[in-house]
N, C-alpha and C positions, 0 to 999 in steps of 0.2 A: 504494500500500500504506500501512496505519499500524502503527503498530510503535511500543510501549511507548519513551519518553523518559528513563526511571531507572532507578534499580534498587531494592529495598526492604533497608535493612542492617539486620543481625541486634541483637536486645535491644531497640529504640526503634520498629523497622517505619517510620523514616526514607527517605523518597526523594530518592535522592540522583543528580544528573541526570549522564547516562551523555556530555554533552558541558558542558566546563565552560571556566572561561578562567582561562591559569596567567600570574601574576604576575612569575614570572623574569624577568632581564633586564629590565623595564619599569622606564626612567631615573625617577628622582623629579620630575624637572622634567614631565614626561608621565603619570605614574600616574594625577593625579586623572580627568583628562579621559578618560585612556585606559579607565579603569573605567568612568565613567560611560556612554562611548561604549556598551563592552560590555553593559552594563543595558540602555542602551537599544533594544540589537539581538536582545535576548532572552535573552542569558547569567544564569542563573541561580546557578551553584556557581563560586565565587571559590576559586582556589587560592592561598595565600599563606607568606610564610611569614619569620621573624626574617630569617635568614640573608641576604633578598633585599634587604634595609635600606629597603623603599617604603610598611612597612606605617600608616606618618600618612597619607602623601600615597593609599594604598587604600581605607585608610578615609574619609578627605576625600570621595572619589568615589562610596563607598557612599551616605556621608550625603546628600549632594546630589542623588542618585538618589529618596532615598526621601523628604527632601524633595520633590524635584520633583512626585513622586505616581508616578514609572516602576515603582514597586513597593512592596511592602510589606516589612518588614525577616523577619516568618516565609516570605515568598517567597523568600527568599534562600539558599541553601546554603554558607558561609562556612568557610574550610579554615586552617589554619592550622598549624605546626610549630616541635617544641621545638628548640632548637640544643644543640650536642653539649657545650658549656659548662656547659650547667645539668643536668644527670641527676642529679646528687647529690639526696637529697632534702630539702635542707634550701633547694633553689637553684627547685627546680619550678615552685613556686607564684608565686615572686618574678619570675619572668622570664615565664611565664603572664600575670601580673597587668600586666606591661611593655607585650606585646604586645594585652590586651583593651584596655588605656590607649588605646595608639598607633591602634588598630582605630573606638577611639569607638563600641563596641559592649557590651552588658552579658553575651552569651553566644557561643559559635562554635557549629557546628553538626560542627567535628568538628576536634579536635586528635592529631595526627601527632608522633614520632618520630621524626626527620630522619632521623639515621642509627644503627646500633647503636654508638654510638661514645663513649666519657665522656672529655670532655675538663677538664684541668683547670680550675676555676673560673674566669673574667673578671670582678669586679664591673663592674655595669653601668654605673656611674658611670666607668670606666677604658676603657671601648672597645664601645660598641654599632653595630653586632653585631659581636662581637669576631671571628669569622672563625675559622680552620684554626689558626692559631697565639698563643700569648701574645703580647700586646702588646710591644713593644720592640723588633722585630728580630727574633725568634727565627727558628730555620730549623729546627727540629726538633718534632715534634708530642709535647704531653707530656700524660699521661694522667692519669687517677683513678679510687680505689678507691670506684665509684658503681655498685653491683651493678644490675642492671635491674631484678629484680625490688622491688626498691626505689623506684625511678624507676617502674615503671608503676601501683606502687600509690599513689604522688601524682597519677596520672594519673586513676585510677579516683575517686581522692578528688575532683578536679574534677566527675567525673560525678554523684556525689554531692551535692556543692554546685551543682548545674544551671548551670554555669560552661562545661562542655563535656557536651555532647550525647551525642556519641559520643567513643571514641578510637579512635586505630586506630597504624599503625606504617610506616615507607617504609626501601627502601634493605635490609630484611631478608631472608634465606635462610630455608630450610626449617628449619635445627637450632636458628634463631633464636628462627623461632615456637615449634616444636612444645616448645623449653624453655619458651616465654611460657605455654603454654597448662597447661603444669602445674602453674601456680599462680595464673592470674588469676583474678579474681574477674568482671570482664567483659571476654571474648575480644573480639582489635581488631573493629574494622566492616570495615575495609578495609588493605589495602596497596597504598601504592605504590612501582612501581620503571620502568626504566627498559624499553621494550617499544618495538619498530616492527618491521619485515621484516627488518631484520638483527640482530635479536634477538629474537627472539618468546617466550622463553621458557616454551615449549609445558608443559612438565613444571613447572615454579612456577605456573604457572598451573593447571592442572589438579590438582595438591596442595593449593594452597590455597582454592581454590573451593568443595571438598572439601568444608573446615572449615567452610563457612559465610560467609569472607571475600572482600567484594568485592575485585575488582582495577581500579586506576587505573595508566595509563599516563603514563610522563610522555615526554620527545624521540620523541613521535609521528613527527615530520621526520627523526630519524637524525641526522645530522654537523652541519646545518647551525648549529645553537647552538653547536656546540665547536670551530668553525675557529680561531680563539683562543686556544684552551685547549690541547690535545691536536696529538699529532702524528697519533693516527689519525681528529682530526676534521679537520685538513686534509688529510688524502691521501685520507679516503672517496669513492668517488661517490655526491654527491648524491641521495638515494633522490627526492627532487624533481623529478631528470631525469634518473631511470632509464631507460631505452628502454624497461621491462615498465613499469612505474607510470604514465609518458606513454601508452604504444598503451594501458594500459586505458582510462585518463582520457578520451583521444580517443575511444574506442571508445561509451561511457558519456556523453560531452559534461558532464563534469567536469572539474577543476582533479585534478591530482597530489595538491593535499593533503587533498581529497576524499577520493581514492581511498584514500588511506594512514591516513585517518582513519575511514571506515567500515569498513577490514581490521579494526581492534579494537572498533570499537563491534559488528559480527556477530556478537563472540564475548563481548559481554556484559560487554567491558572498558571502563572508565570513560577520555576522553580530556580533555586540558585543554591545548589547542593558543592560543600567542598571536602577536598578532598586533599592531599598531600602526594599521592602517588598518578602515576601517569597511568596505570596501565586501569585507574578506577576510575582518574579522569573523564577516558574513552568507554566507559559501561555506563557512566551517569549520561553524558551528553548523547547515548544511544537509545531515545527511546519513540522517535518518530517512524519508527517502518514497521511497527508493530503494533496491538493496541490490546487491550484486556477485553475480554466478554463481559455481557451482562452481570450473569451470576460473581466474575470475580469481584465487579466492583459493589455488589450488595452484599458480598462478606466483609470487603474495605469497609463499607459506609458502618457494618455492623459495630466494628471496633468503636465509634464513638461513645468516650467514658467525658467530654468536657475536660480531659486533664490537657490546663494550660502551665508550661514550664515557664517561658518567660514574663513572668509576672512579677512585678517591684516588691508588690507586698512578701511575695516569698523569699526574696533576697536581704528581709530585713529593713525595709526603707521605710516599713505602714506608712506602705502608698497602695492602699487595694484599687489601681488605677483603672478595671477592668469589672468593679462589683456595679 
């Protein structure tokens, strides 16, 4: 079978490819290479982001790519996000201009809203990326008077200055948008949140689709990124070695993360799975010439437990940002 590879986002008729490779967790010491790996395996859309601290060493990898001639830099689909420090709008632009610096790029192809979240200022020169809390210690999350609407209209200003392509927003609710939407001047291209079988959020997805906005997944895998972090990413089972995600995969002669990764691209959700090895690279980014059957994806849908892993409140923030 062939089967469309992107999706086209609204206002620009940008194609933005429906498998992309997410930058999280990728040491610095490993980024460069690790991206360039990526180019080379055929990853086009770079997910990136402040918060992730690798974005010299991503860009490093980019350039070398496009040096090398493995692509051209409008070949590229290049993602990137504001951190929750800078919303103010006198703060947007300056930490925007941080992150194109650090990118060694002169535009992105689509700037994101980390989370709906205004945190108090960090000058950049005090702590990059300053993280969840002020510098010093702190153990309590303090906030600011940084209206959104405010923040996205520095956003759109980008768009304006052909700085960002598109924007869009992650980590938001339905009351989120549907306030964004009554006063933007360009609604987001896309959202991303957190989506796999033990979350699939059927009904945000299907609301916001609605609108016109693509949807990107991010912990394709489920638990496996938050054994670390969470107490319900260590006691998850595995969606990796599920008994139902295994007998399809076997059944299919696929890898698990095959299987868990074409569940969302069938439904025309954007995924951005990483990896460190090449040779799982090339099994993530293979999932268009094949597709699951009905019955596989109503055992998929059955996995739904509502267990969300990235969530503030469970990291100890009492931010229940999600109840």
């Amino acid at each position: 079978m062939t089967e469309k590879c992107h999706v086209i986002l609204n206002r620009t008729g940008d194609k933005m490819p429906l498998v992309g490779f997410g930058c999280w967790k990728v040491d610095t010491g490993d980024a460069e290479q690790v991206i360039y790996d990526a180019i080379k395996v055929g990853y086009r859309l770079i997910d990136g982001a402040c918060d992730y601290g690798n974005e010299k060493e991503v860009g490093r990898g980019i350039a070398r790519a496009i040096k090398d001639g493995l692509v051209k830099r409008e070949e590229l689909f290049v993602v990137t996000k504001l951190w929750n420090t800078y919303h103010n709008k006198r703060h947007v632009r300056e930490a925007f201009d941080r992150q194109l610096r650090d990118l060694g790029l002169d535009y992105v192809d689509l700037y994101l809203i980390h989370f709906p979240v205004a945190l108090k200022f960090v000058p950049l020169d005090a702590a990059y990326p300053p993280g969840w809390y002020q510098p010093g210690g702190a153990s309590d999350l303090v906030y600011e008077a940084s209206p959104m609407h405010e923040c996205w209209q520095e956003m759109e200003r980008l768009v304006d200055e052909k700085l960002a392509r598109n924007i869009g927003v992650s980590n938001f609710n339905v009351q989120s948008i549907l306030d964004l939407l009554t006063y933007c001047k360009y609604k987001p291209a896309t959202l991303q949140v957190e989506i796999h079988p033990y979350l699939p959020q059927k009904r945000l997805v299907e609301w916001v689709t609605a609108q016109g906005i693509h949807i990107t997944a991010y912990s394709s895998f489920g638990p496996g990124s938050y054994e670390s972090l969470t107490d319900d990413g260590r006691t998850a089972q595995p969606l990796l070695q599920h008994d139902v995600v295994k007998a399809i995969a076997q059944a299919k002669n696929k890898d698990p993360g095959q299987i868990l990764l074409r569940w969302a691209v069938q439904r025309n959700i954007a995924v951005i799975p990483k990896s460190m090895h090449v040779a799982r690279m090339k099994t993530n980014i293979d999932v268009f010439s094949w597709e699951l059957d009905e019955q596989d994806t109503q055992q998929l849908d059955k996995l739904d437990q509502g267990l969300r892993f990235n969530n503030p409140d469970s990291y100890g923030f009492n931010l229940p940002l999600f109840a």
